[in-house]
C-alpha positions as CSV (number, residue, x, y, z in Angstrom):
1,X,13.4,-9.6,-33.7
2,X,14.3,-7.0,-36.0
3,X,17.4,-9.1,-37.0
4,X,15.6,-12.2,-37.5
5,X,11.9,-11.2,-39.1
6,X,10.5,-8.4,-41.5
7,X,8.9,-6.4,-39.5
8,X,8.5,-3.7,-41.5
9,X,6.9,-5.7,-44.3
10,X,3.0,-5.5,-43.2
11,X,2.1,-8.0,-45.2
12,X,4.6,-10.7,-44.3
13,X,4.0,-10.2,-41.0
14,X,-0.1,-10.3,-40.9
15,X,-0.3,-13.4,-43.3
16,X,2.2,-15.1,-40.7
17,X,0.2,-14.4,-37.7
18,X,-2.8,-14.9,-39.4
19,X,-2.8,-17.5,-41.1
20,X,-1.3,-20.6,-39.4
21,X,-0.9,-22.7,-42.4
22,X,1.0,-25.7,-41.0
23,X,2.3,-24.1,-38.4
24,X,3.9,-21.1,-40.2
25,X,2.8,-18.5,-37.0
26,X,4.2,-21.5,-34.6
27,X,7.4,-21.7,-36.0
28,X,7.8,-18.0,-35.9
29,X,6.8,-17.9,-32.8
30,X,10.0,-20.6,-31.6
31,X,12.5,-18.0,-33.6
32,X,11.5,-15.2,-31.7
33,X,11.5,-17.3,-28.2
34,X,15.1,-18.6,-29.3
35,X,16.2,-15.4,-30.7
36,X,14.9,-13.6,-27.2
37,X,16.4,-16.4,-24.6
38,X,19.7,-14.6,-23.9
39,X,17.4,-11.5,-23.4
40,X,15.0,-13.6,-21.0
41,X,17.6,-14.7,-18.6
42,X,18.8,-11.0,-18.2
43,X,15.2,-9.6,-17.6
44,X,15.0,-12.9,-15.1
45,X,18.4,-11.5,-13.5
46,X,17.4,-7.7,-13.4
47,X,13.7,-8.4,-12.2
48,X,14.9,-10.5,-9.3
49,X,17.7,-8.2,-8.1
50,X,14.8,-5.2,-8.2
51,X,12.9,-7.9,-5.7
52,X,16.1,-8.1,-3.8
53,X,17.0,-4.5,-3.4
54,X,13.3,-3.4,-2.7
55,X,13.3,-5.6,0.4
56,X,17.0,-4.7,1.5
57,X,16.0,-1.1,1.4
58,X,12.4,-1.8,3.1
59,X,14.7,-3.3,5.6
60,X,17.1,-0.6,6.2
61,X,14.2,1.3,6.7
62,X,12.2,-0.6,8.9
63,X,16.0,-0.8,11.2
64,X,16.7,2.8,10.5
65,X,19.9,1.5,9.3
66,X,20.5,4.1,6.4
67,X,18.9,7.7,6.7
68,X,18.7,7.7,2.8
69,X,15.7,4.7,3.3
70,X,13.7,7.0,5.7
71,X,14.3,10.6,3.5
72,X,13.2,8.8,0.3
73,X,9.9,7.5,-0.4
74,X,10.4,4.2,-2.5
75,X,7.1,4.4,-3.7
76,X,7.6,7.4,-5.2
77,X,10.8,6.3,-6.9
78,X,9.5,2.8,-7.9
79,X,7.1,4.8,-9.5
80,X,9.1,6.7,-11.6
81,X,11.4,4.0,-12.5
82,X,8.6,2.0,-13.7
83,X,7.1,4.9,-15.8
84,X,10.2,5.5,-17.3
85,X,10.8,1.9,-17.8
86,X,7.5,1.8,-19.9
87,X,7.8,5.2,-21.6
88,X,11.4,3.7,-23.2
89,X,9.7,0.4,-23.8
90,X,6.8,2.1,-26.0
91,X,9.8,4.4,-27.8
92,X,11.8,1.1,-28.7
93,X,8.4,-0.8,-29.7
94,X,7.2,1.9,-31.8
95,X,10.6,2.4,-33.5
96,X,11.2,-1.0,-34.3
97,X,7.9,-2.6,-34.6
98,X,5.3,-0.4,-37.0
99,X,2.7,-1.8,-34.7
100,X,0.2,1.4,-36.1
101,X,0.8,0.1,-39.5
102,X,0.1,-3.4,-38.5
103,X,-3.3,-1.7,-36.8
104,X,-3.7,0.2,-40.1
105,X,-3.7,-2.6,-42.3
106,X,-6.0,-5.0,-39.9
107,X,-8.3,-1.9,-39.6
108,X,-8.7,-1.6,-43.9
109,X,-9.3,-5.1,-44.4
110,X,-12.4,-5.0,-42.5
111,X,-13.3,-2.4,-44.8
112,X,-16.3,-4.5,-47.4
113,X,-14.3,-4.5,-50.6
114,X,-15.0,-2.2,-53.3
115,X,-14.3,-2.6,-57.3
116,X,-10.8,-2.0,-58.2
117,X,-10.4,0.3,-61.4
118,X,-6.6,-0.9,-61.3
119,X,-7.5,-4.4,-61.5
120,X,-10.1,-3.6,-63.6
121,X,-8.0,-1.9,-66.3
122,X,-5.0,-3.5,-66.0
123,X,-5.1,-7.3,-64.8
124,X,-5.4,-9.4,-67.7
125,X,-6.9,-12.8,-66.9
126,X,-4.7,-16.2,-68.2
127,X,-7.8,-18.0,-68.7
128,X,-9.3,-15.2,-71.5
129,X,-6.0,-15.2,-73.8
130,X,-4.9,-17.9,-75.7
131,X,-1.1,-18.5,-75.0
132,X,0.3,-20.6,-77.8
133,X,3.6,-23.0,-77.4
134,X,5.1,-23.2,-81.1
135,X,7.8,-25.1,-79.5
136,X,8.3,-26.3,-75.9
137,X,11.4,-25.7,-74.3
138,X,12.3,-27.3,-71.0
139,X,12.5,-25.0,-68.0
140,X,14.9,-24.5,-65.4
141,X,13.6,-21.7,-62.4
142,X,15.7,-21.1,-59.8
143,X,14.8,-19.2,-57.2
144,X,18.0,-18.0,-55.4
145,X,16.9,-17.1,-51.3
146,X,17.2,-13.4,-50.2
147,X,19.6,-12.8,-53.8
148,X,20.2,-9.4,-55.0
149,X,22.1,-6.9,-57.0
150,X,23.6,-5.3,-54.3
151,X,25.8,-8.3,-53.2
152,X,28.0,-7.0,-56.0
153,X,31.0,-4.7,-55.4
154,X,30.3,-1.2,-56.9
155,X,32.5,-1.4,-59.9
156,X,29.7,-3.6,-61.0
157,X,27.1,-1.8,-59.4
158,X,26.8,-3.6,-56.2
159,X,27.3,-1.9,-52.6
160,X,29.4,-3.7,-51.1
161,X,33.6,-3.4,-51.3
162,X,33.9,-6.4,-52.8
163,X,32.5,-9.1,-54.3
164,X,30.4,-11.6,-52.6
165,X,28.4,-13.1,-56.1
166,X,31.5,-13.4,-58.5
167,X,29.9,-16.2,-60.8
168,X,26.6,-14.7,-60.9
169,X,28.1,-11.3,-62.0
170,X,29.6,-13.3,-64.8
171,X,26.1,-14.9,-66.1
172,X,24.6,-11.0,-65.6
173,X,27.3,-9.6,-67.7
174,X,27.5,-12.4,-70.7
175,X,23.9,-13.7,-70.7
176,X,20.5,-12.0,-70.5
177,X,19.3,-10.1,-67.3
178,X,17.1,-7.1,-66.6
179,X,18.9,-4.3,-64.6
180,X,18.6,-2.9,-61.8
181,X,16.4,-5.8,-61.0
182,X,13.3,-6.6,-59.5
183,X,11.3,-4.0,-57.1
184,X,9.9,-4.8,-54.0
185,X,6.1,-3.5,-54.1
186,X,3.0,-4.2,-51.6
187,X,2.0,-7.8,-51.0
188,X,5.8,-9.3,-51.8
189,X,9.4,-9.4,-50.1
190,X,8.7,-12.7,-48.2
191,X,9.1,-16.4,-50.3
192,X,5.4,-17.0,-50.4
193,X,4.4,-13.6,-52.0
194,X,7.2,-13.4,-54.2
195,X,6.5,-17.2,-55.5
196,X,2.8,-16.2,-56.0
197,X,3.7,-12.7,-57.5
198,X,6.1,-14.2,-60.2
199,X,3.9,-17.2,-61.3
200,X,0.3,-16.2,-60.6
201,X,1.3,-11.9,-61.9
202,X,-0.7,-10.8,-58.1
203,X,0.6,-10.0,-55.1
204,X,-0.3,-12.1,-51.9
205,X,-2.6,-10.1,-49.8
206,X,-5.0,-12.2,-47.3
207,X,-7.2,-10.0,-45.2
208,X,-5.5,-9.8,-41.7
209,X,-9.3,-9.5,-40.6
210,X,-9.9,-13.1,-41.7
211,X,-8.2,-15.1,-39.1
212,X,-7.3,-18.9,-39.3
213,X,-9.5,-21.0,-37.3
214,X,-7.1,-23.5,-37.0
215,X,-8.3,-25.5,-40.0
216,X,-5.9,-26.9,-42.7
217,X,-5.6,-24.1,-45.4
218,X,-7.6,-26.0,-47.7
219,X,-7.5,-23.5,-51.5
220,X,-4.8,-21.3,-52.2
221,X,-5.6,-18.7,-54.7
222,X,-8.0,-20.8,-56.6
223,X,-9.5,-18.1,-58.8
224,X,-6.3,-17.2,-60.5
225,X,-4.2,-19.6,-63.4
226,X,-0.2,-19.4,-62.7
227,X,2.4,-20.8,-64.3
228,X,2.3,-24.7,-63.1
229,X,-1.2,-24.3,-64.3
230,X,-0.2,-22.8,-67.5
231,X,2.7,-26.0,-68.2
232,X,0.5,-28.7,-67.0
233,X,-2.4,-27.9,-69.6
234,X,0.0,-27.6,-72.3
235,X,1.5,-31.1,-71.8
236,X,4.7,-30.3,-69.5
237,X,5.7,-33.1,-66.6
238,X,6.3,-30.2,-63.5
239,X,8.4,-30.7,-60.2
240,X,8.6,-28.1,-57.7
241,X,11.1,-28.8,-54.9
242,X,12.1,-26.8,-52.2
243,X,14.8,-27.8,-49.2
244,X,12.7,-26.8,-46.4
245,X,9.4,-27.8,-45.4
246,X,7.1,-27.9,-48.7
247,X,4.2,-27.1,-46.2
248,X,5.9,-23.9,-45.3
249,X,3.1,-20.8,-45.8
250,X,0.8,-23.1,-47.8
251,X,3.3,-24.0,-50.4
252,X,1.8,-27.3,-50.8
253,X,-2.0,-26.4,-50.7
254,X,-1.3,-23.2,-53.2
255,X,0.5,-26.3,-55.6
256,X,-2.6,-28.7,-54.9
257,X,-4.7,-25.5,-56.1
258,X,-2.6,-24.6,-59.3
259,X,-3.0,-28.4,-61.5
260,X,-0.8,-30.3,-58.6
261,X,2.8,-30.4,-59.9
262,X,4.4,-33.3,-58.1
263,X,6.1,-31.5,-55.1
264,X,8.9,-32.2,-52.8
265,X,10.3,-30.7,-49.8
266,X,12.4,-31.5,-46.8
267,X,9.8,-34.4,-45.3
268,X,9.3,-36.1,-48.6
269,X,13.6,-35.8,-49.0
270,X,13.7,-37.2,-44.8
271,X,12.1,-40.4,-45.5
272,X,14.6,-41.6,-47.7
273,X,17.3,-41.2,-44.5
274,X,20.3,-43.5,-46.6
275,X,20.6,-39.9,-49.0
276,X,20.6,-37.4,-46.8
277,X,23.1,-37.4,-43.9
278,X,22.2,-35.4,-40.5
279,X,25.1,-32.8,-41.1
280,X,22.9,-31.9,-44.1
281,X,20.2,-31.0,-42.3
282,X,19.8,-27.2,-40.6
283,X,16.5,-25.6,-39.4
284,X,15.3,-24.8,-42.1
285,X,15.6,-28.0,-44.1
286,X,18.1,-29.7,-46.7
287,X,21.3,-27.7,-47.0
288,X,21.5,-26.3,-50.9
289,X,25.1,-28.8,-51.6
290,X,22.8,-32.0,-51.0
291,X,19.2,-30.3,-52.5
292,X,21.3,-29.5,-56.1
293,X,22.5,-33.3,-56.3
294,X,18.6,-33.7,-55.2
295,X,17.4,-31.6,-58.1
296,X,19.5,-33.4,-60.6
297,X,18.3,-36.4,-60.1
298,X,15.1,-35.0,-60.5
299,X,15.7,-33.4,-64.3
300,X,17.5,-36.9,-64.5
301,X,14.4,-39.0,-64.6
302,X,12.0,-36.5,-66.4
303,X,14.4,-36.1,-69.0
304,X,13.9,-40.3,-69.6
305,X,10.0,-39.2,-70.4
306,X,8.6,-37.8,-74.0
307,X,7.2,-35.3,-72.4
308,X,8.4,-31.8,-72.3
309,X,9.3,-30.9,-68.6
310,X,10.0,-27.6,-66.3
311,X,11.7,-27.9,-62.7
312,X,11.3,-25.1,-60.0
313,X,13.2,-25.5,-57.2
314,X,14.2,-23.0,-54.0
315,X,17.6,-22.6,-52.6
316,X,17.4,-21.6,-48.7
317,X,21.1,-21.4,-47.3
318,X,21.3,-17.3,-47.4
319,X,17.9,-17.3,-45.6
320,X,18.2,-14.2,-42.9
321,X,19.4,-13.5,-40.0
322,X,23.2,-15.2,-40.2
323,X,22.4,-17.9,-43.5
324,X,23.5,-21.8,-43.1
325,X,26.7,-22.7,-42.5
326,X,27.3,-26.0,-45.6
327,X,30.6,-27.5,-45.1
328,X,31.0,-28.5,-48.3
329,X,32.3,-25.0,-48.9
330,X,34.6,-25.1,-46.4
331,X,33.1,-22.6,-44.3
332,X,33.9,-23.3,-40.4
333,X,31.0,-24.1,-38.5
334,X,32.5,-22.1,-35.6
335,X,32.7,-18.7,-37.5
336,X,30.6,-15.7,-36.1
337,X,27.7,-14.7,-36.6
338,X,28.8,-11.3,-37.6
339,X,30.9,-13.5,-40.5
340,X,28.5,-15.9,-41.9
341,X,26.0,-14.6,-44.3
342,X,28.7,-13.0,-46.3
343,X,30.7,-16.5,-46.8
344,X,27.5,-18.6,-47.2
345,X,26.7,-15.9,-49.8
346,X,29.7,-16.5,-52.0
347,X,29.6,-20.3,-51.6
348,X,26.2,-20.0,-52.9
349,X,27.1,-18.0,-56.3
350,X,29.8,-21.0,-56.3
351,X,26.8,-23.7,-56.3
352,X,25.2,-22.3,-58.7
353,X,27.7,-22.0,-61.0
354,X,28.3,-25.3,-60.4
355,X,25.1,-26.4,-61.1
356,X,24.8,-24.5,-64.3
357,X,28.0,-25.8,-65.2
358,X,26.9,-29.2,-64.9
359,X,23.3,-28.6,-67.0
360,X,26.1,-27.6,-69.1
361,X,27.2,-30.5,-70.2
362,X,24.0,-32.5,-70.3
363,X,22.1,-33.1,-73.9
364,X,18.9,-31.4,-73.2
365,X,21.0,-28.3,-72.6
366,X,20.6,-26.5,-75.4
367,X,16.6,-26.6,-75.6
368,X,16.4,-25.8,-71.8
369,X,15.8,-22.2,-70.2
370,X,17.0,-21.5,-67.3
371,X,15.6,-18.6,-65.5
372,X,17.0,-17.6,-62.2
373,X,16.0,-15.1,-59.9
374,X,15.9,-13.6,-56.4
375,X,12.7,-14.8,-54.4
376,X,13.3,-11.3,-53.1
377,X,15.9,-8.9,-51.6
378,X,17.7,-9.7,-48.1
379,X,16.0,-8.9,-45.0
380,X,19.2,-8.8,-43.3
381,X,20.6,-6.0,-40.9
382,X,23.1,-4.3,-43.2
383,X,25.9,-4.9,-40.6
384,X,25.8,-8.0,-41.3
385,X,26.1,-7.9,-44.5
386,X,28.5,-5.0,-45.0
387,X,26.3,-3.1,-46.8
388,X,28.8,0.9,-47.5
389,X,25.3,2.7,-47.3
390,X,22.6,1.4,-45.4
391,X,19.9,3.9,-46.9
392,X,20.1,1.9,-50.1
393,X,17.4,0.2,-52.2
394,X,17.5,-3.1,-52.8
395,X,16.9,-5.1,-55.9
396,X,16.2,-9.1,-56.3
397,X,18.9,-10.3,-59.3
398,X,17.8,-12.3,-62.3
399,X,19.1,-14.0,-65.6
400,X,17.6,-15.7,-68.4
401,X,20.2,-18.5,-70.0
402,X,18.7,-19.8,-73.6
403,X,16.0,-17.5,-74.3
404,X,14.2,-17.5,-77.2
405,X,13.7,-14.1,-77.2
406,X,15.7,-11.2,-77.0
407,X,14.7,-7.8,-75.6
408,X,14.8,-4.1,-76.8
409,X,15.9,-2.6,-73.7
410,X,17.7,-4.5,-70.6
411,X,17.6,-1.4,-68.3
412,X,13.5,-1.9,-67.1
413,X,11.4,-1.0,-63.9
414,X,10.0,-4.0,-62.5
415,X,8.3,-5.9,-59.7
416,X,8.0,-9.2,-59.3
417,X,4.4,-9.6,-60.8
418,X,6.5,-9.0,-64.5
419,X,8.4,-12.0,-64.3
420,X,5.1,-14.2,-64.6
421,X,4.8,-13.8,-68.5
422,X,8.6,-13.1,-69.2
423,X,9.4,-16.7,-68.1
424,X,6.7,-17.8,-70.5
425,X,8.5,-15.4,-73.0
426,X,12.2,-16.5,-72.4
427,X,10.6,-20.1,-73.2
428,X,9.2,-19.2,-76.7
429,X,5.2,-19.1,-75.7
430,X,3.2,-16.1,-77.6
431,X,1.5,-14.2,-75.3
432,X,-0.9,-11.6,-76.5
433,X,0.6,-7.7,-76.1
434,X,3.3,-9.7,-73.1
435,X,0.6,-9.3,-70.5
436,X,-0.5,-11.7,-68.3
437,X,-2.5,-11.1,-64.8
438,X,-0.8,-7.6,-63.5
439,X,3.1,-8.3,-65.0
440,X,4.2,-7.5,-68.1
441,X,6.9,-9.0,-70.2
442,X,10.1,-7.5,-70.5
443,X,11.0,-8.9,-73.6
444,X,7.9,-6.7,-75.3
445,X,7.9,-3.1,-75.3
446,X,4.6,-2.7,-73.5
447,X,5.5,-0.7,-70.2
448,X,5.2,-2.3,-66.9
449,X,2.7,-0.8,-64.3
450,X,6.1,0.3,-62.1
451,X,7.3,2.5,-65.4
452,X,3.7,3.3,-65.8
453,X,2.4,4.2,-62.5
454,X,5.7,4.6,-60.4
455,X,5.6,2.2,-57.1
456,X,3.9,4.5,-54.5
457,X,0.6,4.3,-56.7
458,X,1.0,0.5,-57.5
459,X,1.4,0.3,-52.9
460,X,-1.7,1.9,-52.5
461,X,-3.9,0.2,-55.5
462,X,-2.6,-3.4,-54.2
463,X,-3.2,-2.5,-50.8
464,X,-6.9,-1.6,-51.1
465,X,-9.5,-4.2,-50.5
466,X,-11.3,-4.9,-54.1
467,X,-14.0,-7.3,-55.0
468,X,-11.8,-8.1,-58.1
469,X,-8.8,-9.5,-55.4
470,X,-11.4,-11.5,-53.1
471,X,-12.2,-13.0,-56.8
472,X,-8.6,-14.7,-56.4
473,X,-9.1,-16.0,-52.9
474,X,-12.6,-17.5,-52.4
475,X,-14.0,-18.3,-56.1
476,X,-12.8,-21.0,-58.7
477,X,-12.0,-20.0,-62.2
């Protein structure tokens, strides 16, 4: 479990279990019971020799056939065994599973919601500032699955001996991008958050307390504007495509509740079965080789519209625990575990040059942004990874190709939530003092809240229940 899910990310945990939209808690629950089988069959195999043994020896002793089985009394040392048994259980639970801070954050959240002076001074509402678009550039986001900074070797400040992101170091180094990168504060570090937190400028924080019923998530977030909102009112054609399932978390529903970019994900890519091959597919969706050619064709048929246009699309082949083996980088299907991430790692930095390479060399290049990013840092165990120091901290990556801007200071403190306006920034909009919702851009000089308030107060304002955050989840703008 500990290899395969979050668990020490609260939040990501709660809203899966939660909140079963399309069958998010479902499918976690099938990882865990495949993750768990080889450890099933051994409890099987050690429960039914205890069954076994206890009646040999109640035999022996019954026949007198050993004098051990008439000295001891098995009782007793069933007993024992079965205490210990349970005393090492609750130490392994408790070490691995923060199941008190899973009963701390279900206890807050029924907890009636108070008002928020944090929200109160510092979120800035999209809808009251007037965001102007002298000119429209076309937008590329990328978000890159579990990418960060420490992937690099340390010579260019990475933690690893070598290399495993040799293109991408060369876009950091020769184009625009914000070190140390992005920080990992309450309410983000899982896809959905991070995709809320860096187009809406909030975290993702449902109330544990409110359970799903069962019933289709039917609004996402509808009191909030985010960025697809922001495009579509100001005349932009929007795709959003993901590889796996578009459904995944509420993807779909928080896209229906955001101005309804047309969306695409791995059931809309299955019905067409002539274009994608079954070695193309994994468990989590459309392999990234066959969901770039995807997205290409994509940009291809918005760029034939007079309209200005903006494609956001997920990679998903360095998802945790071992990645996705894609052949078309001649990784070996048969290589272990222990050896995966690290090679499907590189051959993703190799996509995405590729891909870059290609927009390239198209005509709408040069009056296209492209802004790619982490979704947010690995969740991997560092052994698999080969992480030199496991104590480190880990930073989502990012780079801005074609901005319009240019910034004072690359070296910043930020979160996720900051990436909401600076997008809007790289493409040329005017935003009002760079703030939008709770991010800031880092192409202004305005502070974000992490250089402001440092991230153990941000943790504990966006963890508390507030009238101004319940706002967000069950009101309309």
């Amino acid at each position: 479990m500990t290899a395969t899910f979050p668990l020490e990310n609260t939040d990501a945990v709660m809203f899966t279990l939660t909140q079963n939209v399309d069958g998010s808690r479902d499918f976690a629950i099938s990882l865990v019971l495949d993750a768990l089988k080889d450890s099933l069959v051994l409890s099987l195999f050690i429960v039914l020799l205890a069954i076994v043994l206890s009646f040999f020896f109640a035999y022996c002793r019954k026949k007198n056939f050993l004098k051990i089985c008439s000295q001891l009394s098995f009782r007793k040392v069933l007993v024992v065994l079965n205490v210990v048994s349970v005393i090492v259980l609750a130490k392994v639970v408790c070490s691995d599973i923060p199941v008190i801070d899973y009963y701390v954050k279900w206890k807050d959240s029924l907890v009636p919601p108070g008002h928020s002076d944090f929200y109160i001074k510092e979120y800035v509402n999209p809808d009251s500032v007037h965001i102007a678009f002298k000119e429209k550039k076309n937008l590329i986001l990328v978000f890159l699955e579990s990418m960060e900074y420490n992937f690099q070797d340390s010579a260019n400040g990475g933690n690893l001996s070598e290399n495993f992101i040799p293109e991408i170091t060369e876009y950091i180094k020769k184009e625009q991008s914000f070190i140390p990168g992005g920080t990992q504060v309450a309410g983000m570090g899982w896809t959905m958050a991070d995709a809320v937190a860096k187009t809406c400028g909030i975290p993702l924080m449902f109330p544990p307390s409110f359970i799903s019923s069962g019933k289709p998530l039917e609004e996402f977030l509808p009191g909030t504007a985010c960025l697809t909102d922001i495009l579509i009112s100001n005349g932009y054609n929007v795709v959003v495509s993901k590889g796996a399932n578009i459904k995944f978390s509420g993807m779909d529903v928080f896209l229906k509740s955001h101005s309804s970019p047309q969306a695409f994900g791995f059931m809309e890519y299955l019905k067409d079965k002539s274009r994608i091959k079954e070695s193309a597919i994994s468990k989590w969706g459309v392999k990234d080789s066959v969901h770039y050619e995807l997205v290409k064709e994509h940009i291809n048929r918005m760029t034939k519209q007079e309209k200005p246009w903006a494609i956001w699309f997920f990679t998903v082949n360095t998802h945790t625990p071992f990645g996705i083996v894609d052949s078309t980088c001649g990784i070996p299907e048969n290589l272990p575990e222990s050896e995966q991430l690290p090679a499907i790692t590189r051959c993703s930095s190799h996509q995405l040059d590729n891909f870059i390479k290609w927009a390239k060399l198209q005509d709408w290049f040069d009056n296209t942004v492209i802004a790619v990013m982490g979704d947010h840092a690995t969740m991997a165990a560092p052994e698999l990874v080969g992480f030199r120091n496991e104590n480190i901290t880990h930073y989502w990556l990012d780079f801005f190709i074609n901005s319009v801007r240019m910034a004072e200071n690359y070296q910043r403190r930020f979160t996720s939530l900051d990436m909401f306006p600076t997008v809007l920034d790289a493409m040329g909009a005017e935003i009002p003092n760079g703030a939008l919702g709770l991010g800031r851009s880092l192409y202004s000089s305005a502070p974000t809240l992490l250089e402001k308030y440092g991230k153990d107060s941000i943790d504990k304002a966006l963890d508390t229940r507030s009238v101004e955050y319940d706002y967000f989840l069950f009101f309309h703008r």
